[in-house]
N, C-alpha and C positions, 0 to 999 in steps of 0.2 A: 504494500500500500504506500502512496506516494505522501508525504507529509507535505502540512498545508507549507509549510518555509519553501521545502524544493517546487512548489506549483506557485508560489508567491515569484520564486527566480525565474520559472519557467514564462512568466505573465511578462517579465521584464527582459527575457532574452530575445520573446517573442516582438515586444515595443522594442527595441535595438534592430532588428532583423527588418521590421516593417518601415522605419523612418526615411532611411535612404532612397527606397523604393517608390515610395508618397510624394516627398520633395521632387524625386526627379520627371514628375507628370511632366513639369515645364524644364525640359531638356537643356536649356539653357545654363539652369542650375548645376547641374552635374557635372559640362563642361566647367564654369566657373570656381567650382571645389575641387576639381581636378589639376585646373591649373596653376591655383593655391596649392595644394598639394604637394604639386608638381615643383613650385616656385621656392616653394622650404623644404625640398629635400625628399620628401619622402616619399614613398613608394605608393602608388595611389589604392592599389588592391588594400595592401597593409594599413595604409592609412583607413581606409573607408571600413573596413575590419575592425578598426580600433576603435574608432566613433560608432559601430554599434555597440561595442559590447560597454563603451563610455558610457550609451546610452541606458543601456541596462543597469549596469553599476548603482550611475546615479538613481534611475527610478530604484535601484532594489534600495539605496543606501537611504532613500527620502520615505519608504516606507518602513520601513526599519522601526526609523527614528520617529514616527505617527503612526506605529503598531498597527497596521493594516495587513489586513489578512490580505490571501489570493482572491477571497472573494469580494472584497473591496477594492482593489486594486484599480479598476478602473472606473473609481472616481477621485481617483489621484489627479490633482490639478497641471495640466502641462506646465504650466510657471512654475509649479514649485521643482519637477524636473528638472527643466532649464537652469534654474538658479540655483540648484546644487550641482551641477556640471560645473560652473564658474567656480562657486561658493565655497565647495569644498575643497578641502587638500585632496590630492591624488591617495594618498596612503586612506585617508578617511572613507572611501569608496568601498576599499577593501573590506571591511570591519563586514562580521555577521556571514559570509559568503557560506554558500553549501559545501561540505565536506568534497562532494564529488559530484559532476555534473552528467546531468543523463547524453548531454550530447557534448563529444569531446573535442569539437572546435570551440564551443563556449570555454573548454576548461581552459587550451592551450591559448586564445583567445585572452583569457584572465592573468594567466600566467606571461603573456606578452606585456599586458598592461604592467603588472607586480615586475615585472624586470627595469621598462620605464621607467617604473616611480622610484625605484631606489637605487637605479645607476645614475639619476642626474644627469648635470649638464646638461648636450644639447637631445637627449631623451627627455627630458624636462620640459627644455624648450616646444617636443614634440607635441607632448601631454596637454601644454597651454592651448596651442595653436586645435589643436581636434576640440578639446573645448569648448573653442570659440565658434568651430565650426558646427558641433553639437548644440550648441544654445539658440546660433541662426536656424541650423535645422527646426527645430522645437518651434521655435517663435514664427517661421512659416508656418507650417502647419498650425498652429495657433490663430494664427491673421484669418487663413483658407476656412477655418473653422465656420460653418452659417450657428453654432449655436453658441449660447456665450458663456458658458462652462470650461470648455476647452480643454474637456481632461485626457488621460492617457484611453479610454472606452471611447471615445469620439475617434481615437486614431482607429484604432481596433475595426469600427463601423466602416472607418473608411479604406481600411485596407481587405477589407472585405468587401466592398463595392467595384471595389479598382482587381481583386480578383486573385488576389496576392496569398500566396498558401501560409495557412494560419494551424 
């Protein structure tokens, strides 16, 4: 039987997986984060890797800390996502994480971030920059949003409109 924490991460790896996908309707976008990407260095598959599971992080680490169950989870407010992507330390993401992950790109995934965060330097620098690009992400979708809640089940809706496997 799956514990509600590992379905609470799975609701959050699931919101990581679907962001990139959403944003990029307007194709333009994609280009334009790739070439950022591209512009600092990093590898754009890797990169775009890393901001999902940033984005997971942060939703798991913001429910965490508002003891929200899996089945709460999405009425987890996309702003407050966003603003723990910024908000928090890189280490602080880590906290509470599931022993072992049912799908092991999430783990290896996590385990890329945890190297990031405590090799420093311009892996730091990396961290900042995905970020930045995770909180644009959010805050699109956010904008796109017709209702004005705006939470992480409003993406869920729409990534299931757009057809996207969930």
């Amino acid at each position: 039987m799956t514990s509600d924490h590992d379905m609470l991460w799975r609701r959050c790896a699931l919101l990581g997986r679907v962001l990139l996908p959403l944003v990029d309707q307007e194709p333009w976008r994609q280009a334009r984060r790739r070439e950022t990407l591209s512009a600092r260095g990093i590898d754009t598959a890797a990169g775009e890797r890393l901001i999902e599971i940033f984005a997971a992080l942060a939703a798991h680490a913001v429910a965490l800390d508002s003891s929200v169950s899996a089945a709460g989870f999405d009425d987890l407010p996309l702003k407050v996502v966003a603003d723990a992507a910024t908000g928090k330390r890189d280490y602080e993401l880590l906290a509470g994480l599931p022993e072992t992950f049912a799908d092991d790109r999430d783990g290896q995934a996590v385990n890329i971030f945890r190297l990031y965060t405590y090799k420093g330097g311009q892996y730091s620098h990396s961290l900042l920059l995905l970020s930045r690009e995770l909180r644009y992400a959010l805050n699109v979708l956010a904008e796109r949003s017709p209702t004005p809640s705006r939470t992480c089940g409003d993406i869920f809706r729409r990534a299931t409109e757009a057809g996207l496997p969930q």
